[in-house]
C-alpha positions in Angstrom: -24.1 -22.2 5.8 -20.2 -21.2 4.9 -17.1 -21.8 4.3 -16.3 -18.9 5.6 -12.8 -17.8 6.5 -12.3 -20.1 9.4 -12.7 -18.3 12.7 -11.8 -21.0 15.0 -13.0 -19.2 18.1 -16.4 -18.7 16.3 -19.6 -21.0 15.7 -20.3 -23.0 12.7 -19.3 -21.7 9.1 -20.9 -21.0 6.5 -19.6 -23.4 4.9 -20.6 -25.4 7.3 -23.9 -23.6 7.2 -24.9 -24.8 4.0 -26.6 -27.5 4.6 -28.0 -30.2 2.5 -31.4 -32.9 2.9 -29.8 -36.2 4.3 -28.8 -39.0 2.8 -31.8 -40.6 0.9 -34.2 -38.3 1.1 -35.0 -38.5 4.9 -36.6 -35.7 6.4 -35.9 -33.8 9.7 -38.6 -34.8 12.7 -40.3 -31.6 14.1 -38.8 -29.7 11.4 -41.1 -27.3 9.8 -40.0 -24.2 9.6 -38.3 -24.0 6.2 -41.2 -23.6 4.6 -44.0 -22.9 7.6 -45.4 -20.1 8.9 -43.1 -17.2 10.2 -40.7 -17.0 7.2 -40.1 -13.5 6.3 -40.9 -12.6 2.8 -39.0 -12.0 0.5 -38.9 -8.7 -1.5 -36.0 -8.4 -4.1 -35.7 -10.4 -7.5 -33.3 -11.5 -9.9 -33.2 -10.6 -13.7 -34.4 -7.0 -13.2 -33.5 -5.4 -16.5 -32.3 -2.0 -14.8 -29.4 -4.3 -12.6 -28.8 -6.4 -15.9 -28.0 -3.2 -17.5 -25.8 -1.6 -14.8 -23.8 -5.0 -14.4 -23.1 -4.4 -18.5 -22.4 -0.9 -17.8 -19.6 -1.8 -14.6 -18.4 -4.4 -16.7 -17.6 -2.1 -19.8 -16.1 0.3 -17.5 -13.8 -2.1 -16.0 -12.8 -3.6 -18.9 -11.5 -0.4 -20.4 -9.3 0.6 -16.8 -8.4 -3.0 -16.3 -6.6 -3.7 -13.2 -3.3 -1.5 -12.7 -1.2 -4.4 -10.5 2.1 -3.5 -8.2 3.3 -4.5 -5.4 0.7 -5.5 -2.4 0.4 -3.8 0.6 2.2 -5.0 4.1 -1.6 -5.5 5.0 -2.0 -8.7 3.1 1.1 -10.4 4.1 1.5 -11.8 0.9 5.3 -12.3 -0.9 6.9 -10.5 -3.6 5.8 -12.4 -6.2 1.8 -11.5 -5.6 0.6 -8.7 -7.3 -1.8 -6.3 -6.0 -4.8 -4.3 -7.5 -8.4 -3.1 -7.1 -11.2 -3.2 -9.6 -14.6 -0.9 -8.8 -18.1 -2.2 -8.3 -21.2 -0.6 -8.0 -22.6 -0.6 -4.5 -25.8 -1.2 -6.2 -26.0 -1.9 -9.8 -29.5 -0.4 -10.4 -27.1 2.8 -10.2 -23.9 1.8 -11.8 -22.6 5.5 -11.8 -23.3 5.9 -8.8 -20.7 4.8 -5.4 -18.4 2.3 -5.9 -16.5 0.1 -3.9 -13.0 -1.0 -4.7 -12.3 -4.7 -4.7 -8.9 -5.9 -3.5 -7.7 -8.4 -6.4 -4.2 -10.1 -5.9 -2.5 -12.2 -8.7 0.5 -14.7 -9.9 1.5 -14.8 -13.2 1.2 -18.5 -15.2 4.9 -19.5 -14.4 4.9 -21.2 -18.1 5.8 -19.5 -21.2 3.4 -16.7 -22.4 2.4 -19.2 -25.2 1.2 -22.0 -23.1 -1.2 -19.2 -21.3 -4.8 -20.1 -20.6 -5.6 -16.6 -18.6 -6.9 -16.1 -15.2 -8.5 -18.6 -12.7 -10.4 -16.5 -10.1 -11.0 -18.7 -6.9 -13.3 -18.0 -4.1 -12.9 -20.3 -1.0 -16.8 -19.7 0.7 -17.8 -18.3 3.1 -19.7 -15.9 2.5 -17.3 -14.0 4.0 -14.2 -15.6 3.2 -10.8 -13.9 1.7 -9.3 -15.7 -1.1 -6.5 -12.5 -1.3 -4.1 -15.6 -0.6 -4.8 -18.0 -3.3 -1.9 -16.7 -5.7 0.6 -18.7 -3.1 -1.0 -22.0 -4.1 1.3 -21.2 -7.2 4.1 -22.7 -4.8 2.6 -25.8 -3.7 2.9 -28.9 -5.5 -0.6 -30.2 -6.4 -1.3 -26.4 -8.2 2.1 -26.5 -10.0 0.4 -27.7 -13.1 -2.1 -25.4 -13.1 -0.2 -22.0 -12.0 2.3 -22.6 -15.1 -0.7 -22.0 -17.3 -3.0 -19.9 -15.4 -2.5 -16.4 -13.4 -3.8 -17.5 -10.2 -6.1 -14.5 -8.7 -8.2 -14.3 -5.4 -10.0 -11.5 -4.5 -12.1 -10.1 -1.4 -15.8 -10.0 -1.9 -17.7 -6.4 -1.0 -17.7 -6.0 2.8 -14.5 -8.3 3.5 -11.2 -7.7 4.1 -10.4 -3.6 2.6 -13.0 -4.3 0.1 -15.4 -1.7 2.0 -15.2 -4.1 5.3 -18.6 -4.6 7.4 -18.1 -5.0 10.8 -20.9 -5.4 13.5 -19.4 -5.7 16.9 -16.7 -4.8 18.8 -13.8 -7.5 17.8 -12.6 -8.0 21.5 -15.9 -8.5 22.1 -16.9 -11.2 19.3 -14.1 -12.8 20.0 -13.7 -12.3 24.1 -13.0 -16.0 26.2 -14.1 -18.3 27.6 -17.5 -18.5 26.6 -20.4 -21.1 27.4 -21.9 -23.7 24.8 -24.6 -25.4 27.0 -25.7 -28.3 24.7 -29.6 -28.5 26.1 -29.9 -24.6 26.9 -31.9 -23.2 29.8 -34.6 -21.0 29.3 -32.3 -18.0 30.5 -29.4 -18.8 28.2 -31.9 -18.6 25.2 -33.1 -15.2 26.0 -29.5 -13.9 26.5 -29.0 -15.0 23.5 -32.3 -13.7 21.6 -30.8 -10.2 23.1 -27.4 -10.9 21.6 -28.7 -11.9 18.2 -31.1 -9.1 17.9 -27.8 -6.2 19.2 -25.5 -8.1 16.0 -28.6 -7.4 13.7 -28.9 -3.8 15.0 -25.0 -3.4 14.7 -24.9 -4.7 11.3 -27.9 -2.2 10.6 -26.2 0.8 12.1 -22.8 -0.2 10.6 -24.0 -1.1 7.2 -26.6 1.9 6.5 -28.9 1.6 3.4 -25.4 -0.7 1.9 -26.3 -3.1 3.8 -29.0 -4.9 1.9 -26.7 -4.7 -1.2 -24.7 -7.2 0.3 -26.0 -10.5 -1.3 -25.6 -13.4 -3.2 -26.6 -12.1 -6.7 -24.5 -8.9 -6.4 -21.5 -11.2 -5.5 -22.2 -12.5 -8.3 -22.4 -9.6 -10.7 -19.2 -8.1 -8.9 -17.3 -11.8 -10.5 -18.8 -10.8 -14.3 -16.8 -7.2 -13.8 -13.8 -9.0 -12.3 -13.6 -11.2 -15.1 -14.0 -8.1 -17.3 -11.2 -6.1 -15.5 -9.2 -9.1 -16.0 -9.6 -9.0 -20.0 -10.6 -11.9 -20.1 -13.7 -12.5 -22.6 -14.8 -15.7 -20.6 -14.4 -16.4 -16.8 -12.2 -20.0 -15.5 -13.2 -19.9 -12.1 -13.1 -22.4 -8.9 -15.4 -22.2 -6.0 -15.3 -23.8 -2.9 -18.2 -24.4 -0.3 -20.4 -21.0 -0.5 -18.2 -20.6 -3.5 -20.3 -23.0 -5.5 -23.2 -21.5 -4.5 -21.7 -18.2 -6.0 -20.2 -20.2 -8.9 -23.7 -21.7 -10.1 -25.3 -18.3 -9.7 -23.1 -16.6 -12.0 -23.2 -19.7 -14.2 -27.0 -18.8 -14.7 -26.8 -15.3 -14.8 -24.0 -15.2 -17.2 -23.9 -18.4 -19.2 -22.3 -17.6 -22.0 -19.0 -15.5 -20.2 -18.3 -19.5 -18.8 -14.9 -20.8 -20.3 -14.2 -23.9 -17.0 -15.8 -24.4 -13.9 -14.9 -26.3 -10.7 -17.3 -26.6 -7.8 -15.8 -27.8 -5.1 -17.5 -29.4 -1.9 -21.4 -28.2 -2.8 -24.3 -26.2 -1.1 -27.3 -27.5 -2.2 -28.7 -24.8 -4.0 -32.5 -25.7 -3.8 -34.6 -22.3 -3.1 -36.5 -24.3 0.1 -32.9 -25.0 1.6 -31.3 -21.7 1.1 -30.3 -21.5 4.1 -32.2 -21.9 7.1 -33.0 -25.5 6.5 -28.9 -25.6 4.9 -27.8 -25.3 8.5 -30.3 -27.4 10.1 -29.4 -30.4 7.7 -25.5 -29.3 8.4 -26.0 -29.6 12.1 -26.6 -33.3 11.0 -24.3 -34.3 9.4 -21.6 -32.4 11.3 -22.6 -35.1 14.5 -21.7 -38.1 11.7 -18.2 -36.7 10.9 -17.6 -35.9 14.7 -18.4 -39.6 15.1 -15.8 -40.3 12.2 -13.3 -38.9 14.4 -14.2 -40.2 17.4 -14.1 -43.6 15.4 -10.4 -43.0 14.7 -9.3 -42.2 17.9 -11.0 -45.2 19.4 -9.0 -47.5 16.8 -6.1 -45.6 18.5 -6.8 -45.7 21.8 -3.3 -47.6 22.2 -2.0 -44.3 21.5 -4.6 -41.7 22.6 -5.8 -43.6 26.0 -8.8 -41.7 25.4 -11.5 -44.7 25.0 -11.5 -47.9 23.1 -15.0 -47.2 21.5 -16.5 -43.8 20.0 -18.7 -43.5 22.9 -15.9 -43.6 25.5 -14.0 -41.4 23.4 -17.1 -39.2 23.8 -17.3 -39.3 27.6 -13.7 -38.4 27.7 -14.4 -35.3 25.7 -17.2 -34.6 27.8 -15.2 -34.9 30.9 -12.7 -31.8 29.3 -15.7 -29.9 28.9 -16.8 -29.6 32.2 -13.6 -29.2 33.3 -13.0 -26.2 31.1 -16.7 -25.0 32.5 -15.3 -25.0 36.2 -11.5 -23.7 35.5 -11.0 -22.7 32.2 -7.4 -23.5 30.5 -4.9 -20.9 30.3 -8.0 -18.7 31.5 -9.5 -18.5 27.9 -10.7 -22.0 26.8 -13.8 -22.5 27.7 -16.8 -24.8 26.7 -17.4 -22.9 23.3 -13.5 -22.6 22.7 -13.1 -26.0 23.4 -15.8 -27.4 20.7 -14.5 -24.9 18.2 -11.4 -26.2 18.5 -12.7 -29.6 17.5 -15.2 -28.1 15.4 -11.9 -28.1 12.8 -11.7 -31.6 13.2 -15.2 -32.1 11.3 -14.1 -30.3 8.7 -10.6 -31.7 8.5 -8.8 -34.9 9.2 -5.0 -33.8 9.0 -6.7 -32.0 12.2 -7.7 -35.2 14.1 -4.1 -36.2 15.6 -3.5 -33.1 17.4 -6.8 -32.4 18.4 -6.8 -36.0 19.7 -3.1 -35.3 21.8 -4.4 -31.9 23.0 -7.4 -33.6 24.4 -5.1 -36.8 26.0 -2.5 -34.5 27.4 -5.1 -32.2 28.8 -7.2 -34.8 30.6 -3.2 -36.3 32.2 -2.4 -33.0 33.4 -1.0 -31.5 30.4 -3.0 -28.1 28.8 -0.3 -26.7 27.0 -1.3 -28.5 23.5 -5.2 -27.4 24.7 -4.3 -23.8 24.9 -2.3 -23.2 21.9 -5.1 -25.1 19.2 -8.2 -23.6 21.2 -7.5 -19.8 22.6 -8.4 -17.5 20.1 -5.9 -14.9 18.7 -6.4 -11.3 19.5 -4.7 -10.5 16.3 -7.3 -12.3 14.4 -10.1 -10.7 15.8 -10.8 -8.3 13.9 -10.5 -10.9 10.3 -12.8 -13.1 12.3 -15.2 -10.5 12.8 -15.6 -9.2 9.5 -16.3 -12.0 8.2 -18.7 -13.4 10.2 -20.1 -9.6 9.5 -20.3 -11.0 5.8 -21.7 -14.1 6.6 -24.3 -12.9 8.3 -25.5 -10.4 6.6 -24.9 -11.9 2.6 -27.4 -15.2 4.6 -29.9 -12.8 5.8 -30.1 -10.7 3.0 -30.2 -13.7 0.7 -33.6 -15.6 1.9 -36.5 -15.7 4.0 -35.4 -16.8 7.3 -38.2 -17.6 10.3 -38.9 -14.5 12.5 -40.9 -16.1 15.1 -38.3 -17.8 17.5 -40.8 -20.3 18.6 -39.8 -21.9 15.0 -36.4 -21.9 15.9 -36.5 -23.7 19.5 -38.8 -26.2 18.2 -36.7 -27.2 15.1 -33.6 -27.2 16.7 -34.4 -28.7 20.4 -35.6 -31.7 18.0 -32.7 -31.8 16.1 -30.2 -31.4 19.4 -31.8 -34.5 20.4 -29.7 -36.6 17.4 -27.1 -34.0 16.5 -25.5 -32.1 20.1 -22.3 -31.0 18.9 -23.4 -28.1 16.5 -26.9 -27.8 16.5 -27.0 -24.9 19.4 -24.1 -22.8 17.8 -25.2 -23.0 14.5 -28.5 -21.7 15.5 -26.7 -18.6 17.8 -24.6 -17.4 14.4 -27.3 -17.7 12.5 -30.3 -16.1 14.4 -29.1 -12.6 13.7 -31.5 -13.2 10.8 -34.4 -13.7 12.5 -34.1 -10.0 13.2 -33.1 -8.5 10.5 -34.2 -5.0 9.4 -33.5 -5.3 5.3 -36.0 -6.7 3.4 -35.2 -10.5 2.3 -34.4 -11.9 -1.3 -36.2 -14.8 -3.1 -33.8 -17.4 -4.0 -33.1 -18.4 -7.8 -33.9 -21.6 -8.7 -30.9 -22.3 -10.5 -31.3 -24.6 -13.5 -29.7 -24.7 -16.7 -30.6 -27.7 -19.7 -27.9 -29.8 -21.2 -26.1 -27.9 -23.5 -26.2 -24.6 -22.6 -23.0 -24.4 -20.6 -19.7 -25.9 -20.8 -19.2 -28.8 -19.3 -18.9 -28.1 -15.2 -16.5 -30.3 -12.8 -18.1 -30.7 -9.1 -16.1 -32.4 -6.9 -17.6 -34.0 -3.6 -16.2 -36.0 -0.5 -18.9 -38.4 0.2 -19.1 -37.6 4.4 -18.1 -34.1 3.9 -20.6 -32.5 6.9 -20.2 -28.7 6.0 -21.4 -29.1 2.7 -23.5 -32.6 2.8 -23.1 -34.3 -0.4 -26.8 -35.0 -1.5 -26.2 -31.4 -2.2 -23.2 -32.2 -4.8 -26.4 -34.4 -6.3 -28.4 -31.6 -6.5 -26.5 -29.4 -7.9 -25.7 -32.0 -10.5 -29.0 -33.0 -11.3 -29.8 -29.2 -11.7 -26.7 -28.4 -14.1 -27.1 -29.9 -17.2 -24.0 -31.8 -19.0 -21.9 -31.1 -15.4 -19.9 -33.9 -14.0 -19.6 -35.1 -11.2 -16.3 -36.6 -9.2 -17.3 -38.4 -6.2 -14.0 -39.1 -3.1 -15.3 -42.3 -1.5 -15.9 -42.5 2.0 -13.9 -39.5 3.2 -15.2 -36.3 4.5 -12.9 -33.5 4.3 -14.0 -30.0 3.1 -12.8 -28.4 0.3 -10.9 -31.3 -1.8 -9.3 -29.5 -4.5 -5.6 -28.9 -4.7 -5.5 -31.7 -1.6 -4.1 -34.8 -1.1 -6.1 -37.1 -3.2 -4.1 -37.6 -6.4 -7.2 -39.1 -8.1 -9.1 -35.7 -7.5 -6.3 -33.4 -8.7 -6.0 -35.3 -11.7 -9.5 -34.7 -12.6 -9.0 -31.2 -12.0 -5.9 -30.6 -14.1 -7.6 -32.6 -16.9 -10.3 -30.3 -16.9 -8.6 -27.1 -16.4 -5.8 -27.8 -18.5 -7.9 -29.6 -21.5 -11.2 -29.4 -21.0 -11.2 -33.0 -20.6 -14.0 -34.5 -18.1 -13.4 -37.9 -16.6 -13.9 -40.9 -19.4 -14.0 -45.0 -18.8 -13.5 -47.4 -21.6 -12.8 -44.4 -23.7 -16.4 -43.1 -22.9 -16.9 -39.7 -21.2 -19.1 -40.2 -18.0 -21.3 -37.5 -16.0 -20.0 -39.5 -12.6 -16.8 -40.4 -11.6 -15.1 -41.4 -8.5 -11.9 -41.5 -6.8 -11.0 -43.7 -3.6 -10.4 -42.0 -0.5 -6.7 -40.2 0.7 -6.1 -42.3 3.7 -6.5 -41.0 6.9 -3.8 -39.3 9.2 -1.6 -41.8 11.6 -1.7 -41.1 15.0 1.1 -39.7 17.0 2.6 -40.3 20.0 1.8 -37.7 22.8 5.7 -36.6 23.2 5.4 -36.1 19.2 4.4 -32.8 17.6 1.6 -33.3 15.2 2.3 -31.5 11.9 -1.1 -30.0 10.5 -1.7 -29.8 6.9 -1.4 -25.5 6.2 -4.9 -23.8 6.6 -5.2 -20.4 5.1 -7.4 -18.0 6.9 -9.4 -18.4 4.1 -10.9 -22.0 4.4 -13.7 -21.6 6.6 -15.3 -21.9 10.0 -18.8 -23.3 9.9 -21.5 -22.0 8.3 
């Protein structure tokens, strides 16, 4: 799954490929292959005592050269205000001497006075794969304002992304090229184009990555964060993570408990070793045709508006009536099938998304494909962003757990799925079925737990219909970490809640970061809290503009 940076002309995101068991436990008909036969093994391990000692020795290292910031380069269209810097890894920390790679760090100082200062907060937005080189910004925008006077606000690019040593596996014109197909029930001849494609991205990753390659994983993401936080000069890491960046969060919380000062995880993978993260995306396919219901659901109430359908299903049949129409002629030459449902795609993950997507959709079907074009054709200028980190993506999953190899596993899970769940169960499976066919050996996954106790108290925050990252797996993780605490947004389903709209949710969060303080009732702290839902987005008329709620680059497309 991922959050990763979101490539809109791109299949689902990690984010949205981490995927979570449903909603009391239910289990997926015909799924088996999670934990059946054709899983590759996995070779690699956690906690060997030569990495452990070259993460100490990086770490050491770093902190003596620190991070010399200046200005940032044109590159990372960032203003004045951000600073700029790199901070060495190891390639592979069984050899900390040996290569390095130098990770891009940017960074706004705490806008308070110097004696208010808490240090850094180091964010990572998912993925894997995603860029958070833009976070420092959020020291500008009102629901951080609290926050950025006290903190330095860095982001970073993880190893492979962005100038961080960048991975790339295709051609960018040619990941990114339009219009493009999404058949919801295949054919047998569509499936074998894409078993070719899916086994040329695993050879390009192979050829581009060299013997790097399999050092690009979860765990050393994870070491590279405890010699950030080192660089830094900070003797204990504040960090936030959203969607993979959880994931990456509890990780290091494990391998490093006691370098934790504060800890936000924001909209969960579930971290269980059987779902990381074949069965992640299968369970995310799920839920992902629930929130496209959601949406569907609104526009029907608007229908007044929209004149797209009166219930969810006619709302559906009018989409469906785009899609072929996009099949036979496609808009401004470029949206297609698979631009069109990426397009909408964003509307799972967000609903400051749903007005426009639900104009675009209205005006297209009257005559009108202007609003179609511009929120659906991909951007040449993104390309290669979009690339690279589905590079990352791919290659962090594959590296990071056994995956089935046999692609009779595959077609059987997810024709059984696509049965309940059309709208993403087929792309999800052609981004992620690189891995079948993967040439570097696989790791085991950590079962993360930590007792009460051990750690600092840790603040997960969870949208209750949130479809990239399914909230059983905010449980999870909760009932895994000891003394964390969990804040629940009722009924809503937006990804990534932090620094949003809801100003229940922020307030938890500045508490936390800016006290310590977890969420109390009747003067009693509590391990579960909850907040009532932002209200969802009014519709506009079709001669209006809808305004969009900023996305960075950096908040993902679907895992």
């Amino acid at each position: 799954m991922s959050v990763r940076v979101w490539r809109g002309a791109v299949g689902s995101l990690v984010l949205s490929a981490l995927l979570t068991a449903p909603a009391g436990g239910a289990t997926l008909p015909g799924v088996t292959g999670a934990t059946g036969a054709g899983l590759a093994g996995g070779t690699a391990k956690a906690g060997n005592p030569v990495e452990d000692a070259g993460v100490l020795t990086a770490a050491t290292r770093a902190q003596a050269a620190g991070i010399p910031f200046g200005p940032c380069p044109a590159v990372e269209r960032l203003p004045v205000y951000v600073e700029c810097g790199t901070v060495d890894v190891p390639v592979d920390y069984a050899r900390p001497l040996g290569r390095q790679i130098p990770l891009t760090v940017s960074r706004a100082r705490a806008g308070g006075p110097a004696t208010a200062r808490q240090g850094s907060l180091v964010y990572n937005p998912g993925g894997p794969g995603g860029s958070a080189m833009y976070f420092p910004k959020a020291s500008q925008w009102p629901e951080w304002k609290r926050i950025a006077q006290a903190y330095d606000l860095v982001g970073y690019a993880p190893r492979g992304v962005g100038r961080s040593a960048p991975l790339s596996c295709q051609d960018p014109a040619d990941f990114t090229k339009a219009p493009t197909q999404a058949p919801t029930t295949p054919s047998e001849s569509y499936k074998r184009e894409r078993i070719a494609r899916a086994k040329a991205y695993a050879r390009g990753c192979a050829r581009s990555g060299g013997s790097d390659l399999r050092h690009l994983n979860s765990l050393n993401n994870a070491r590279d964060l405890e010699v950030l936080r080192a660089a830094l000069g900070e003797e204990k890491l504040t960090f936030v993570g959203s969607s993979y960046g959880t994931y990456l969060g509890a990780l290091y919380a494990v391998l490093f408990p006691g370098r934790v000062r504060r800890m936000v995880l924001d909209s969960v993978v579930d971290p269980s070793p059987d779902k990381i993260w074949y069965r992640n995306n299968l369970e995310q396919s799920l839920a992902f045709e629930s929130r496209w219901a959601d949406f569907r659901a609104w526009v029907a109430r608007h229908d007044a508006v929209y004149g797209l359908g009166s219930t969810a299903a006619e709302v559906q049949h009018s989409y469906e009536l785009a899609r072929a129409r996009v099949a036979l002629e496609p808009a401004g030459g470029k949206v297609g099938p698979e631009q069109l449902r990426s397009a909408f795609l964003r509307a799972a993950y967000f609903d400051d998304y749903w007005p426009r997507r639900a104009a675009a959709l209205a005006k297209y079907l009257k005559g009108d494909s202007n609003d179609l074009i511009a929120v659906a054709t991909p951007d040449p200028a993104d390309a290669a962003e979009e690339e690279n980190g589905n590079a990352v993506y791919t290659a962090v999953e594959c590296n990071d757990a056994p995956w089935p190899t046999d692609w009779k596993v595959w077609d059987r899970d997810n024709t059984a799925l696509a049965r309940r769940a059309p709208f993403e169960t087929w792309a999800n499976v052609w981004m992620n079925l690189p891995c079948a066919y993967w040439p570097a050996p696989r790791q085991q996954p950590l079962d993360l737990r930590m007792a009460p106790g051990v750690l600092p108290s840790l603040l997960i925050l969870a949208a209750e219909r949130d479809a990239a990252t399914p909230y059983p797996g905010a449980l999870e993780m909760h009932r895994r970490i000891g003394g964390s605490v969990l804040v629940t947004e009722r009924d809503a389903g937006s990804h990534g809640i932090v620094g949003g709209t809801n100003t229940c949710v922020n307030g938890h969060v500045d508490a936390y970061l800016l006290t310590g303080r977890t969420p109390v009732e009747a003067g009693t702290p509590v391990r579960r809290a909850s907040c009532a839902p932002h209200p969802q987005p009014d519709p506009v008329s079709l001669e209006q503009r809808a305004v969009e709620r900023e996305r960075t680059r950096a908040l993902p497309p679907a895992v």
